[in-house]
C-alpha positions in Angstrom: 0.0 0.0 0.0 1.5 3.6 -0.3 1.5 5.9 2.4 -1.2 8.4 3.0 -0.6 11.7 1.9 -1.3 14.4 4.7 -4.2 15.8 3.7 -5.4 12.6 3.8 -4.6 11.9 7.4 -5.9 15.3 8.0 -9.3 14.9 6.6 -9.3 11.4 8.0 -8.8 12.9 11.5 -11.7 15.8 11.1 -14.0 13.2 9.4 -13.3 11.6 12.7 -14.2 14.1 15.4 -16.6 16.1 13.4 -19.0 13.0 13.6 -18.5 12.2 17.0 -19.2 15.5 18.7 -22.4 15.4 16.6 -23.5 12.0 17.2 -20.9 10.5 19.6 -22.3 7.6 22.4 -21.3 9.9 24.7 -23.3 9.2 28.1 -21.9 5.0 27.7 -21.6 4.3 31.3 -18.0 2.6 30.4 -17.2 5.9 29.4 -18.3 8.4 32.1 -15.8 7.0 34.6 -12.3 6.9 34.8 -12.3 3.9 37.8 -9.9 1.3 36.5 -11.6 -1.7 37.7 -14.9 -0.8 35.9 -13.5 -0.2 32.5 -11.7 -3.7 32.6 -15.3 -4.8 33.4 -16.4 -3.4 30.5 -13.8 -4.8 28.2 -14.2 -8.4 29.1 -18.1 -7.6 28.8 -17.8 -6.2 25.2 -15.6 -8.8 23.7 -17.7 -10.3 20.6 -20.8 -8.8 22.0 -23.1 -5.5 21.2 -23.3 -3.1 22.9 -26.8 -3.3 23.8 -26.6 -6.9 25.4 -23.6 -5.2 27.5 -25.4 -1.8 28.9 -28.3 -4.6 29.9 -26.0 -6.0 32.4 -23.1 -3.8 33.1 -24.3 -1.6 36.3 -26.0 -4.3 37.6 -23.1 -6.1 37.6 -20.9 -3.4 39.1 -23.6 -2.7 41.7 -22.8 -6.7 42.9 -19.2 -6.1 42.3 -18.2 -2.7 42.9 -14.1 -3.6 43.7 -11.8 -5.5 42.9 -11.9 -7.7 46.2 -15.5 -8.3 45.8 -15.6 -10.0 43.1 -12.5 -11.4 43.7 -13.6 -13.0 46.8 -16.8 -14.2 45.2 -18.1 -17.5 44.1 -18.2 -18.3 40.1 -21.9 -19.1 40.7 -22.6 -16.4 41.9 -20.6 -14.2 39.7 -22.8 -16.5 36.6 -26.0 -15.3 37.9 -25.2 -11.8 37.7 -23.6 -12.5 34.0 -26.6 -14.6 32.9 -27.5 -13.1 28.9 -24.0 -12.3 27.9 -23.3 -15.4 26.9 -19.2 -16.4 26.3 -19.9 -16.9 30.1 -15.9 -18.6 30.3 -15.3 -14.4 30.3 -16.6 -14.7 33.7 -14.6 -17.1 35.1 -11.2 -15.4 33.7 -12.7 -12.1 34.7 -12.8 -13.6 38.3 -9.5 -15.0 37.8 -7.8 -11.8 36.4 -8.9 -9.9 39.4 -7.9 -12.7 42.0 -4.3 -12.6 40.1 -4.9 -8.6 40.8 -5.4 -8.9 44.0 -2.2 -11.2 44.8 0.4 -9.4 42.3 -0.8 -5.8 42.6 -2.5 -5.2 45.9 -6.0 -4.6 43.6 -4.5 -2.3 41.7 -5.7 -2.9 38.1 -2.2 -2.9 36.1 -1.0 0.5 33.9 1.3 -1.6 32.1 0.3 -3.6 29.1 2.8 -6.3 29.3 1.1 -7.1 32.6 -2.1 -7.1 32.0 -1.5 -9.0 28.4 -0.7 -11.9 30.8 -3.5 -12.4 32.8 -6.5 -14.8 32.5 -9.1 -13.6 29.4 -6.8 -10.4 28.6 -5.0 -10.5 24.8 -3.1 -7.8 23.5 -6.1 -6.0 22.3 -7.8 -5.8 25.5 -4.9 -5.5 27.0 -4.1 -1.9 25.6 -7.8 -1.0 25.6 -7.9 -0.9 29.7 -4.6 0.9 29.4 -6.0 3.3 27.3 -9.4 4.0 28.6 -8.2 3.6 31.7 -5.0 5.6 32.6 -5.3 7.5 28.5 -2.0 5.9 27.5 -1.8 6.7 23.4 -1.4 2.9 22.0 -2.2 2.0 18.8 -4.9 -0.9 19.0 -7.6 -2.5 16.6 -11.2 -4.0 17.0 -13.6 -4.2 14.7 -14.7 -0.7 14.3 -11.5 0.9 14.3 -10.4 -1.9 11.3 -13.8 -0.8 9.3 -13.1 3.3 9.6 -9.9 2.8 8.7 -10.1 0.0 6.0 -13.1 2.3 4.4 -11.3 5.7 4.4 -7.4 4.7 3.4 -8.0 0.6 1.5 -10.8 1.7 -0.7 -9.3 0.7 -3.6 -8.6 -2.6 -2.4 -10.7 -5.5 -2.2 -9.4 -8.1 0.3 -6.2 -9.2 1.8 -5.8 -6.2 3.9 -3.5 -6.7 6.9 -3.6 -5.3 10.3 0.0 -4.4 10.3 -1.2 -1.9 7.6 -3.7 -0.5 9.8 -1.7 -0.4 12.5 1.2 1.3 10.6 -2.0 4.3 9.6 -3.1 4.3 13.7 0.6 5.3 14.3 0.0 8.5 11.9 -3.3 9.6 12.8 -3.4 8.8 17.1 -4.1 11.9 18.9 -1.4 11.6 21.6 -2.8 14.6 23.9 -5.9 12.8 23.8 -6.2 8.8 23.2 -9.1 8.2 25.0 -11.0 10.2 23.4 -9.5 9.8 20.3 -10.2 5.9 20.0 -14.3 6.6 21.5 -14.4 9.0 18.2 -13.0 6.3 15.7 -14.8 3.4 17.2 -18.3 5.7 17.1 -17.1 6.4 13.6 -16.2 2.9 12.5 -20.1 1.7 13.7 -21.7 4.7 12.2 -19.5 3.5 8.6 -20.4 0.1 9.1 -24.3 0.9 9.3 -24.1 3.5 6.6 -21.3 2.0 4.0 -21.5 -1.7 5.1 -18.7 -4.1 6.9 -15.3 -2.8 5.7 -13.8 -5.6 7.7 -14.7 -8.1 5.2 -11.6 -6.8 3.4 -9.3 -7.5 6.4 -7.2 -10.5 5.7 -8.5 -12.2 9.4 -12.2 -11.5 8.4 -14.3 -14.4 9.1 -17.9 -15.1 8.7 -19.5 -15.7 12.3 -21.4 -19.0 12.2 -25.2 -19.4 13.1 -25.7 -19.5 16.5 -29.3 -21.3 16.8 -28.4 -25.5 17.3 -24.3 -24.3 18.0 -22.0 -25.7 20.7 -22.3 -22.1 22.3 -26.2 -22.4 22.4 -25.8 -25.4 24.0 -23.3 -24.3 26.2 -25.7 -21.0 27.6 -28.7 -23.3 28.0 -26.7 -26.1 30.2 -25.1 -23.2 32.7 -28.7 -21.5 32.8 -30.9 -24.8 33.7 -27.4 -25.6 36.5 -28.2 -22.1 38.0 -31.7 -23.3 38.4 -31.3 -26.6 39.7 -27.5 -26.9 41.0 -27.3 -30.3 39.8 -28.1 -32.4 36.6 -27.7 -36.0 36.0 -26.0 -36.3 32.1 -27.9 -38.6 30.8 -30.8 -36.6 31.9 -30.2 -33.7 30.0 -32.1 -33.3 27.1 -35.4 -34.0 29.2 -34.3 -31.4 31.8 -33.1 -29.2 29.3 -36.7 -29.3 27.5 -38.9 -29.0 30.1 -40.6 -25.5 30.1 -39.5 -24.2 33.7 -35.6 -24.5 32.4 -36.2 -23.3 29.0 -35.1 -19.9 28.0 -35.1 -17.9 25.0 -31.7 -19.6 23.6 -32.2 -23.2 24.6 -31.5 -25.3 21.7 -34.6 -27.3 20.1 -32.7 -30.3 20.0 -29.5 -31.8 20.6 -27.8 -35.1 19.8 -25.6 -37.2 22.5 -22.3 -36.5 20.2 -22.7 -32.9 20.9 -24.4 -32.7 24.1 -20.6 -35.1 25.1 -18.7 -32.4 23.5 -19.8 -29.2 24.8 -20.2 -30.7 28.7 -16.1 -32.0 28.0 -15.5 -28.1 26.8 -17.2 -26.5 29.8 -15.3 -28.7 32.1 -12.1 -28.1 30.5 -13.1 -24.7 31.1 -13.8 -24.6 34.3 -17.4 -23.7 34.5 -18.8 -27.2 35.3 -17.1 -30.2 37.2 -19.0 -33.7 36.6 -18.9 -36.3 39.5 -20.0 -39.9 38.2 -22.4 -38.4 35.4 -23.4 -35.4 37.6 -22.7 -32.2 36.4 -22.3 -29.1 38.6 -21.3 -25.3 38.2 -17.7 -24.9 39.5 -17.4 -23.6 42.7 -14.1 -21.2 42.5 
C-alpha cells in the first residue's frame, strides 16, 4: 500500500471528530468513569458482544461487584447469575481470575502496564491496551472491529481483500491523537459503527475476516442453556439432560430445540475443560471457585 498523503490523514482525523461531537455515544456508562476496575469490566463484557446486550447487564453487575476484592472474593456461581445473557460466560470465570491474580500481584490495583495485563487470565493484547488506554489514557495503537472498518473504508478503498492489520496499524501510528487517546479511540470506534451501518462491513476486506457461524443449534447455544438450567437446579444427572433441558421451567429464550448425545458429550467435556462445570459420576455441577 503507499502511504497516506497528509491531507489525507488530516481529513481522515476531522472526518473523525466532526462526527463524533455530533453524534458520539457519549453518556456510555463505560465511558463516564475513569475507575480502572470498571472499564476492565467493561472490556471483558464487550468482547464479541453488542453493545446493547452489555449496557443490559453492566451496572448491575458493578452494583454486585463494585471492587476489585469483591468480586474477587466471590463464588463463580454467583458471579454467573449476575452475568446470565452475555453469553461467552468462560469471560466470567477469567474475569474472576484476572482480578484474583490482581489482588495477589498488585494489591488490587488494576495494572498501567500492558505487558502485565496482556498476561493475565481472558486479557489479549487488544484488551490488554484497551484498559490501558481507557483507563490511565495511554496513546497505543490498537484495533477491533470498528477501528479496522473506519480505517479499512477511508485509506483501502481501492482494495478488495487481503488487507492486513500491520497496515492499519502502521495508519493508527499517523493519525493517534497523543494529547488525547481516550478520546481519540471513543471518536473512531463511534465512527467505525456509524460507517459500518451507513457504507457496510469494511472488515470483510481485512485479511483475518471471518464469517460468524449461526448461533441457533451451535455448541455455544448449548453451552448457555446447560449453565442457565445448573443455575436453576445446581445439579443435573447427564444422561438426563435433554429431558431437563426441555422442560418449560428451564427453558429460556436460547435453549436449543434439540440436541444429539455427540454434541451434548462435547460441549459438557468443553465446559469442564473450562472450568465452568465439574462432573462427578455423570453429575454435572457449576464450579465452585
Amino acid at each position: 500500500m503507499k502511504a497516506p498523503t497528509k491531507p489525507q490523514i488530516e481529513a481522515f482525523i476531522q472526518s473523525v471528530y466532526s462526527y463524533y461531537h455530533a453524534h458520539g455515544r457519549h453518556d456510555l456508562p463505560w465511558r463516564l468513569t475513569r475507575d480502572p476496575y470498571a472499564i476492565l469490566v467493561s472490556e471483558f463484557m464487550l468482547q464479541q458482544t453488542q453493545i446493547l446486550r452489555v449496557l443490559s447487564k453492566y451496572e448491575d453487575f458493578l452494583a454486585a461487584f463494585p471492587t476489585v476484592k469483591l468480586l474477587a472474593n466471590a463464588r463463580l456461581p454467583e458471579i454467573l447469575a449476575v452475568w446470565q445473557g452475555l453469553g461467552y460466560n468462560r469471560r466470567a470465570r477469567f474475569l474472576l481470575l484476572a482480578t484474583r491474580r490482581i489482588m495477589s500481584e498488585y494489591n488490587g490495583v488494576v495494572p498501567r502496564d500492558v505487558s502485565e495485563l496482556d498476561v493475565l487470565p481472558g486479557i489479549g493484547p487488544y484488551t490488554a491496551a484497551a484498559i490501558t488506554c481507557f483507563a490511565y489514557n495511554k496513546p497505543l495503537v490498537f484495533i477491533e472491529t470498528n477501528i479496522r472498518t473506519a480505517v479499512i473504508a477511508h485509506f483501502f478503498d481501492d482494495q478488495q481483500s487481503g488487507i492486513r492489520d500491520t497496515d492499519i496499524a502502521r495508519i493508527l501510528e499517523q493519525v493517534l491523537d497523543r494529547a488525547q487517546p481516550r478520546e481519540w479511540y471513543y471518536a473512531l470506534m463511534d465512527y467505525g459503527a456509524m460507517v459500518k451501518k451507513t457504507l457496510g462491513n469494511a472488515s470483510r476486506q481485512s485479511k483475518y475476516y471471518a464469517k460468524q457461524s449461526s448461533f441457533v443449534g451451535s455448541d455455544r447455544q448449548l453451552r448457555g442453556a446447560i449453565i442457565s438450567a445448573l443455575l436453576k437446579r445446581l445439579q443435573l444427572d447427564v444422561n438426563s439432560l435433554p429431558r431437563i433441558i426441555a422442560k418449560r421451567d428451564l427453558r429460556t429464550p436460547n435453549t436449543p430445540k434439540s440436541t444429539n448425545k455427540k454434541q451434548r458429550d462435547r460441549v459438557v467435556a468443553s465446559l469442564v475443560r473450562d472450568g465452568l462445570v465439574r462432573e462427578d459420576n455423570g453429575v454435572l455441577m457449576l464450579a465452585d471457585r
